[in-house]
MDAnalysis code that builds the backbone (N, CA, C; Angstrom):
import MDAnalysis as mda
import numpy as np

u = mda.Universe.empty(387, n_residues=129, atom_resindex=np.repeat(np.arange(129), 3), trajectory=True)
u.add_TopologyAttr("name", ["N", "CA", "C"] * 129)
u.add_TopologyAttr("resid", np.arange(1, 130))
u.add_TopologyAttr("resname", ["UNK", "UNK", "UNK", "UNK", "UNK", "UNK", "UNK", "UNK", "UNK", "UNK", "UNK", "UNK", "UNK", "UNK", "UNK", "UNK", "UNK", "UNK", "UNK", "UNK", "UNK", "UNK", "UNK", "UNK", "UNK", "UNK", "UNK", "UNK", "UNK", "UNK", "UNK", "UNK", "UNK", "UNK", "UNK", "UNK", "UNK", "UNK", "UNK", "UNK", "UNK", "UNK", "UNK", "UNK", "UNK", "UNK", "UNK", "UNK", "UNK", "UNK", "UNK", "UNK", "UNK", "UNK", "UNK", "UNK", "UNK", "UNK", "UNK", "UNK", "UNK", "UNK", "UNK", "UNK", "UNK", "UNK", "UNK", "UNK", "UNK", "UNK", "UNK", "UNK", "UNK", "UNK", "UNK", "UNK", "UNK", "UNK", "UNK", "UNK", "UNK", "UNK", "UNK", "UNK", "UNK", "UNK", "UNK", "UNK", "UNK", "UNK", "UNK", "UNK", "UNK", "UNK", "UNK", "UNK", "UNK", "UNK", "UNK", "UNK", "UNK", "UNK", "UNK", "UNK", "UNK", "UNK", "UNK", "UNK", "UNK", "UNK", "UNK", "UNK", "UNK", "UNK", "UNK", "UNK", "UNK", "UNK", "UNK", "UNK", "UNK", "UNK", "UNK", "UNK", "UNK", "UNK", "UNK", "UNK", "UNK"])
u.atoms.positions = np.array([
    [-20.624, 74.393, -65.221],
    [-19.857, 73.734, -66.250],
    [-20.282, 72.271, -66.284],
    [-21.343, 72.065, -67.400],
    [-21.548, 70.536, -67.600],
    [-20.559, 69.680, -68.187],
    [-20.000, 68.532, -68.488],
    [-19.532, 67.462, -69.402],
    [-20.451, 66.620, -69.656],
    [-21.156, 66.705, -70.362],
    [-22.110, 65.531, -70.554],
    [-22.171, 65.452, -72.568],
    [-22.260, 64.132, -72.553],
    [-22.387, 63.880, -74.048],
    [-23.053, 64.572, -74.801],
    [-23.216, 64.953, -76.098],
    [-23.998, 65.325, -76.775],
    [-25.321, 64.510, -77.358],
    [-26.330, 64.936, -77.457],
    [-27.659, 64.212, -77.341],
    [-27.861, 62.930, -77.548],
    [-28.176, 62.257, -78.770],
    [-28.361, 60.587, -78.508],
    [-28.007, 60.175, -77.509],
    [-26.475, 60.372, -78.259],
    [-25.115, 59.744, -77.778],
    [-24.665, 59.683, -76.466],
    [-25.443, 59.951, -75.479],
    [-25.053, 60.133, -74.169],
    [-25.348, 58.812, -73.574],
    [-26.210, 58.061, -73.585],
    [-26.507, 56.315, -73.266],
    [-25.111, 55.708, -73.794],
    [-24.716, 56.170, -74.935],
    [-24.116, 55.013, -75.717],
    [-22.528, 54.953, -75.472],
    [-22.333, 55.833, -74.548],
    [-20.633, 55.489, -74.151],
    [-20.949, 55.025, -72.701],
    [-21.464, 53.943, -72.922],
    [-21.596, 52.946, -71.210],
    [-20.307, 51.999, -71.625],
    [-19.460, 51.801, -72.558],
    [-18.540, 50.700, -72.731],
    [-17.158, 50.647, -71.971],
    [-16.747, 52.189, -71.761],
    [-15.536, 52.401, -71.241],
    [-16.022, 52.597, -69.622],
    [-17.194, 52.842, -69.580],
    [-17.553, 53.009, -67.900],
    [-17.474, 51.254, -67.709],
    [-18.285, 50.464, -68.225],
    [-18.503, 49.058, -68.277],
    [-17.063, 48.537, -68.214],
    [-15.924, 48.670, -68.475],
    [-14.833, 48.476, -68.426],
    [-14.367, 48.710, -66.637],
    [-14.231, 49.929, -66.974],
    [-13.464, 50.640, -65.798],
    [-13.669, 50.154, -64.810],
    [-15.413, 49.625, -64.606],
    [-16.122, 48.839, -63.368],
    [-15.743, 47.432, -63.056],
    [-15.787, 47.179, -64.339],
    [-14.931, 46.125, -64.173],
    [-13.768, 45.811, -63.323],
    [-12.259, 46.509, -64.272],
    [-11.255, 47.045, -64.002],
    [-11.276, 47.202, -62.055],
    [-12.230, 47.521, -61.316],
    [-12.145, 48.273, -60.185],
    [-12.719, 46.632, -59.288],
    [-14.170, 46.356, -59.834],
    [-14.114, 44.984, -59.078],
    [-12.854, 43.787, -59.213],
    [-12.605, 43.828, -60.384],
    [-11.228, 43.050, -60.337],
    [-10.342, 43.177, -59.130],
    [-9.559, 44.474, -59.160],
    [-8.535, 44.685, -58.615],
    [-8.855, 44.169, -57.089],
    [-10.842, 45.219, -56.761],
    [-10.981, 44.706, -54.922],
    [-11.277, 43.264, -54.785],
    [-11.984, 42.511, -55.627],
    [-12.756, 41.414, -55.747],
    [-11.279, 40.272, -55.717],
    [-10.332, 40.373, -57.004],
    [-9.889, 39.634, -56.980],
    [-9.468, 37.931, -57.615],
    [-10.927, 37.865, -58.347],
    [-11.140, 36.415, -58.220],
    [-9.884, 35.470, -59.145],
    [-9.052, 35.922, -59.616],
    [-7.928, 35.014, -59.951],
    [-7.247, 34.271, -59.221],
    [-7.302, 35.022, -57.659],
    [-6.505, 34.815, -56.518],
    [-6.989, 33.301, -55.614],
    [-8.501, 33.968, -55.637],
    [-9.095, 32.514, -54.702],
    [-10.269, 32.041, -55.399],
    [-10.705, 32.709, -56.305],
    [-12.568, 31.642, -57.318],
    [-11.723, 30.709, -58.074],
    [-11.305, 31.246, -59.049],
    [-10.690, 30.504, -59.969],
    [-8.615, 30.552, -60.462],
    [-8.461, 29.576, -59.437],
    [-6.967, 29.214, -59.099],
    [-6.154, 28.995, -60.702],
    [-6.914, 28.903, -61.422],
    [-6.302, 28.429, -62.889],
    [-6.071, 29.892, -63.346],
    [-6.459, 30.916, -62.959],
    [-6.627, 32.192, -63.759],
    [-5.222, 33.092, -63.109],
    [-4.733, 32.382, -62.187],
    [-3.481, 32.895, -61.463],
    [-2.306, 33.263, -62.154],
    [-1.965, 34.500, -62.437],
    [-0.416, 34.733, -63.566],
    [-1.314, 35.432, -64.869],
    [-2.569, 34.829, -65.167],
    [-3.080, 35.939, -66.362],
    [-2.954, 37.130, -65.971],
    [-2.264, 37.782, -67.510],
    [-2.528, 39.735, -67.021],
    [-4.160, 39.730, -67.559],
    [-5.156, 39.707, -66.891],
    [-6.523, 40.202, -66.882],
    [-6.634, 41.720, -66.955],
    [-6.401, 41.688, -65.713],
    [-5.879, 43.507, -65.619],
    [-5.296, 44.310, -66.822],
    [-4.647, 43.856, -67.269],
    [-3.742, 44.591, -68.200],
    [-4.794, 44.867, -69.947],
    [-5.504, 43.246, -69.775],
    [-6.222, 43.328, -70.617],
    [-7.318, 44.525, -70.511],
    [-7.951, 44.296, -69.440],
    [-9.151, 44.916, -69.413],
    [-8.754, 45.959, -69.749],
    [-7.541, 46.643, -69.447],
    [-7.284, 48.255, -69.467],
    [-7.155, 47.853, -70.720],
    [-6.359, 47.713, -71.535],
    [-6.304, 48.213, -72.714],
    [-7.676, 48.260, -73.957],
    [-8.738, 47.449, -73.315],
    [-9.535, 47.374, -74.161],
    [-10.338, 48.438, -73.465],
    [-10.545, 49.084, -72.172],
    [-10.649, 50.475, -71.476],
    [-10.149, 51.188, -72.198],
    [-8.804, 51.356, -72.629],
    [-7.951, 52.884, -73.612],
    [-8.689, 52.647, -74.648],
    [-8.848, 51.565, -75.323],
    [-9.356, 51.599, -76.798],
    [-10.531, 51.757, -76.920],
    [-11.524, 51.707, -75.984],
    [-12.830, 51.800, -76.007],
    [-13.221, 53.513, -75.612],
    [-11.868, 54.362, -74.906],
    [-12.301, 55.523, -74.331],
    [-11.663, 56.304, -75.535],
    [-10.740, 55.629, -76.249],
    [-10.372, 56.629, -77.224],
    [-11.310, 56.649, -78.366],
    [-12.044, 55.654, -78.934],
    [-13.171, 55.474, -79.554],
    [-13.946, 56.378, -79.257],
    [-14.443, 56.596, -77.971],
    [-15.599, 57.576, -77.645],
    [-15.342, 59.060, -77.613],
    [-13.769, 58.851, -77.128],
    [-13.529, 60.831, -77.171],
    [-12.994, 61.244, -78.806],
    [-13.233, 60.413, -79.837],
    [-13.252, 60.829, -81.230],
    [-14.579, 60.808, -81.941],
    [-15.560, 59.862, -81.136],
    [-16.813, 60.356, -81.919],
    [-17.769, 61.576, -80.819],
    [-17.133, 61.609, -79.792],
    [-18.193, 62.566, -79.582],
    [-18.663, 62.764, -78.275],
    [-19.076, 61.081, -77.772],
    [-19.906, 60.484, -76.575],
    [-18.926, 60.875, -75.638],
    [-17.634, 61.234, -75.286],
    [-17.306, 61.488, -74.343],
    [-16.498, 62.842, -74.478],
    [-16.285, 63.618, -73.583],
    [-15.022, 65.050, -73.695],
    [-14.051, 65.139, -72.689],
    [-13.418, 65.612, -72.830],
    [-12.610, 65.867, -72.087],
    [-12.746, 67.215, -71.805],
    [-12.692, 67.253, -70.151],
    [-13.575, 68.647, -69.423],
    [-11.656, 69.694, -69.577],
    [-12.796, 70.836, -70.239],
    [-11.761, 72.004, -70.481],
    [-12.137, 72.859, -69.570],
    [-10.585, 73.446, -69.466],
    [-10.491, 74.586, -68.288],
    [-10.464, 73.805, -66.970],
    [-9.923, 72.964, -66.982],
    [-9.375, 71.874, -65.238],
    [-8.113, 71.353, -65.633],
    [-7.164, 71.787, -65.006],
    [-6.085, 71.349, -64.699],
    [-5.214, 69.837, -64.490],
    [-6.465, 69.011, -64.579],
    [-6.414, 67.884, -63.781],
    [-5.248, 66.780, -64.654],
    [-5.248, 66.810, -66.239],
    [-4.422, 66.611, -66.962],
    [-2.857, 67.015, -66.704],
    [-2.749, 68.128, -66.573],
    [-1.387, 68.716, -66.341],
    [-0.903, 68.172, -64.711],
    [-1.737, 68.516, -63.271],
    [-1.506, 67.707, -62.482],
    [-1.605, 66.262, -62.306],
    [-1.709, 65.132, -63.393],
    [-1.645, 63.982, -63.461],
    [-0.158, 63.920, -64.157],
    [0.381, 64.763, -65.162],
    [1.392, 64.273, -65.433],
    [2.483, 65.111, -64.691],
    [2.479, 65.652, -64.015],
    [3.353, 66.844, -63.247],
    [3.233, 65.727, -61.587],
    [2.619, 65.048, -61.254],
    [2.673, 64.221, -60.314],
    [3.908, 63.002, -60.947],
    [2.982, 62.564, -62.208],
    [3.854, 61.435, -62.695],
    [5.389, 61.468, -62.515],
    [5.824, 62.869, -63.316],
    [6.884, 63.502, -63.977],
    [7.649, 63.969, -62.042],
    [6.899, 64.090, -60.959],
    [7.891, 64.102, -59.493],
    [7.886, 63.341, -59.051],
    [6.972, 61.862, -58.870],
    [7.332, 60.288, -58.244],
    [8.545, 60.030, -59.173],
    [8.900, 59.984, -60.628],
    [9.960, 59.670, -60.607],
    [11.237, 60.305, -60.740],
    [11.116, 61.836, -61.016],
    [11.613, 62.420, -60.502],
    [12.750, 62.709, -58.915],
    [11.957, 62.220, -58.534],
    [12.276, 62.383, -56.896],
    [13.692, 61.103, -56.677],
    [13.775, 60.559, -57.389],
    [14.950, 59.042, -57.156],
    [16.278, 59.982, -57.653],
    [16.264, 60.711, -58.404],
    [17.063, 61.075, -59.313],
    [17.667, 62.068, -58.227],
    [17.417, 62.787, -57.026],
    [17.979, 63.408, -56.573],
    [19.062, 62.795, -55.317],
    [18.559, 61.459, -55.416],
    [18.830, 60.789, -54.145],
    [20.283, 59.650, -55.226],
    [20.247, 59.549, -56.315],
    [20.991, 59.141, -56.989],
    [20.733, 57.506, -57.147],
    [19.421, 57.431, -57.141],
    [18.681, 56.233, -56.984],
    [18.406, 55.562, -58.469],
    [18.967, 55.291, -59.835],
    [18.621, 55.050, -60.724],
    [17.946, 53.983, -60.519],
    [18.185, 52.627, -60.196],
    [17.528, 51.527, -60.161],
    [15.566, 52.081, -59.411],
    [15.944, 52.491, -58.742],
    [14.197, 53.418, -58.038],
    [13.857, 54.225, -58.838],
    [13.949, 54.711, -59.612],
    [13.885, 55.577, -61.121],
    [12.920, 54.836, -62.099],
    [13.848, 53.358, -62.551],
    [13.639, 52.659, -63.401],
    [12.124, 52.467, -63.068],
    [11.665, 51.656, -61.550],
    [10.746, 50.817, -61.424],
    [9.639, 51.743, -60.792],
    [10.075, 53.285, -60.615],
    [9.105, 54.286, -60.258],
    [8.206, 54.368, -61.857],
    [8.561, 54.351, -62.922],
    [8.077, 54.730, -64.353],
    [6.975, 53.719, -64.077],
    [6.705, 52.693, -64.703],
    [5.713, 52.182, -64.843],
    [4.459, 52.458, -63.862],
    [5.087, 52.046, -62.363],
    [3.959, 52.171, -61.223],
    [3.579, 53.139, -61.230],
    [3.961, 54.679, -61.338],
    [3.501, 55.768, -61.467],
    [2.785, 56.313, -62.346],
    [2.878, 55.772, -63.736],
    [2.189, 56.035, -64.721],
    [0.838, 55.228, -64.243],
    [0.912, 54.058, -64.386],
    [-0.385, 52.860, -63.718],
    [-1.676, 53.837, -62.958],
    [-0.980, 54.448, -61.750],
    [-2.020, 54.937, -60.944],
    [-2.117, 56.508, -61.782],
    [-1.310, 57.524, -62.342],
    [-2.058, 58.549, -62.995],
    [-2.752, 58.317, -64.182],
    [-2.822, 56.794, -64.584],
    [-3.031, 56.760, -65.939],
    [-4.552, 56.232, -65.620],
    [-4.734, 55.158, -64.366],
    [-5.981, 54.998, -64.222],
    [-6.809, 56.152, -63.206],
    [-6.304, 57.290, -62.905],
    [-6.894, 58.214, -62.311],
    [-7.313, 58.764, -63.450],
    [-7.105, 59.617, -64.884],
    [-7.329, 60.108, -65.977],
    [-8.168, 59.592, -66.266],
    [-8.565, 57.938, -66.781],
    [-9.154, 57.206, -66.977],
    [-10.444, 57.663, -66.023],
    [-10.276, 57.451, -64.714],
    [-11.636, 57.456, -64.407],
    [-11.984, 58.794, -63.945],
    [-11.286, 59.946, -64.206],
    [-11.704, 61.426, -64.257],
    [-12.710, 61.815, -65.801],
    [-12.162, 60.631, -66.841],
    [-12.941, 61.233, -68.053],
    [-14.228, 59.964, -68.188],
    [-13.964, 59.314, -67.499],
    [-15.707, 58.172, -67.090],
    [-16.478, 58.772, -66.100],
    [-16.095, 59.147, -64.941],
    [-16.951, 59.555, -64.363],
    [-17.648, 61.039, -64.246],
    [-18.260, 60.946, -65.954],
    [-18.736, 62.721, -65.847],
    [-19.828, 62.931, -65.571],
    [-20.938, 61.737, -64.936],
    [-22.050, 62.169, -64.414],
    [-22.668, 61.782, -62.747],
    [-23.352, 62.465, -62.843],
    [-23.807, 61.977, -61.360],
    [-24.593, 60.391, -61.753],
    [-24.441, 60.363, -62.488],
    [-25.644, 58.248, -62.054],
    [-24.280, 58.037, -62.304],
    [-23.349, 57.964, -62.878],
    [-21.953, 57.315, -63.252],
    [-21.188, 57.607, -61.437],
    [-21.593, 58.334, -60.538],
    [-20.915, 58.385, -59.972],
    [-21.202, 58.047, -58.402],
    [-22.700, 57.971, -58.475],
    [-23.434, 57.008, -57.954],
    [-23.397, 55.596, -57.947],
    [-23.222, 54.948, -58.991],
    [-22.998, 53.515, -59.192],
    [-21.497, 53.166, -58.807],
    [-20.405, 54.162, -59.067],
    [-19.375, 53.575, -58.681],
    [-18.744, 53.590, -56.832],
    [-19.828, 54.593, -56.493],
    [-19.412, 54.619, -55.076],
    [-20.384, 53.845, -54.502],
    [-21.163, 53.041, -55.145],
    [-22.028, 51.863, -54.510],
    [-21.291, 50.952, -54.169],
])
């Protein structure tokens, strides 16, 4: 079972990978924290992702990217989501409820994200460099 782009078009969705890499040196790298002290309190992050969603939804409507059928991995991203916050609600924890939503979405939302970037082996090579 391949995922790989359809012909040209397979070079040309480097934008949402180019993102994501980003997105990933940010978070380990850091440099708001200690390069540049003025950049402290920008949502960077927040940016980059969204121009990540908009750049991956771009690509999975023309073509350059798919979304791999017959894997589960969709349904267990939101069936994870849907029991981190889940799980407060039994304990009668609303306030842990509230602030489980966002954080939980964050990490299944950038796991999805980089389940539908990383569909090749050089894509997956470079990121475990």
């Amino acid at each position: 079972m391949e995922f790989r782009p359809r012909g040209d078009r397979a070079e040309k969705a480097d934008v949402t990978f180019f993102l994501t890499m980003l997105f990933v040196a940010l978070v380990f790298w850091r440099p708001q924290e200690w390069l540049v002290p003025a950049l402290y309190g920008w949502p960077i992050l927040d940016v980059v992702t969204v121009v990540a969603s908009i750049a991956c939804l771009m690509e999975l409507h023309t073509g350059t990217l798919r979304t791999p059928s017959g894997t589960p991995v969709v349904w267990l991203l939101g069936g994870l989501w849907l029991s981190s916050v889940m799980s407060h609600v039994a304990n009668t924890y609303w306030d842990g409820m509230m602030m489980t939503i966002p954080e939980a979405f964050k990490y299944c939302y950038f796991t999805l994200l980089l389940f539908l970037v990383l569909d090749r082996p050089r894509r997956l090579r470079i990121m475990s460099w």
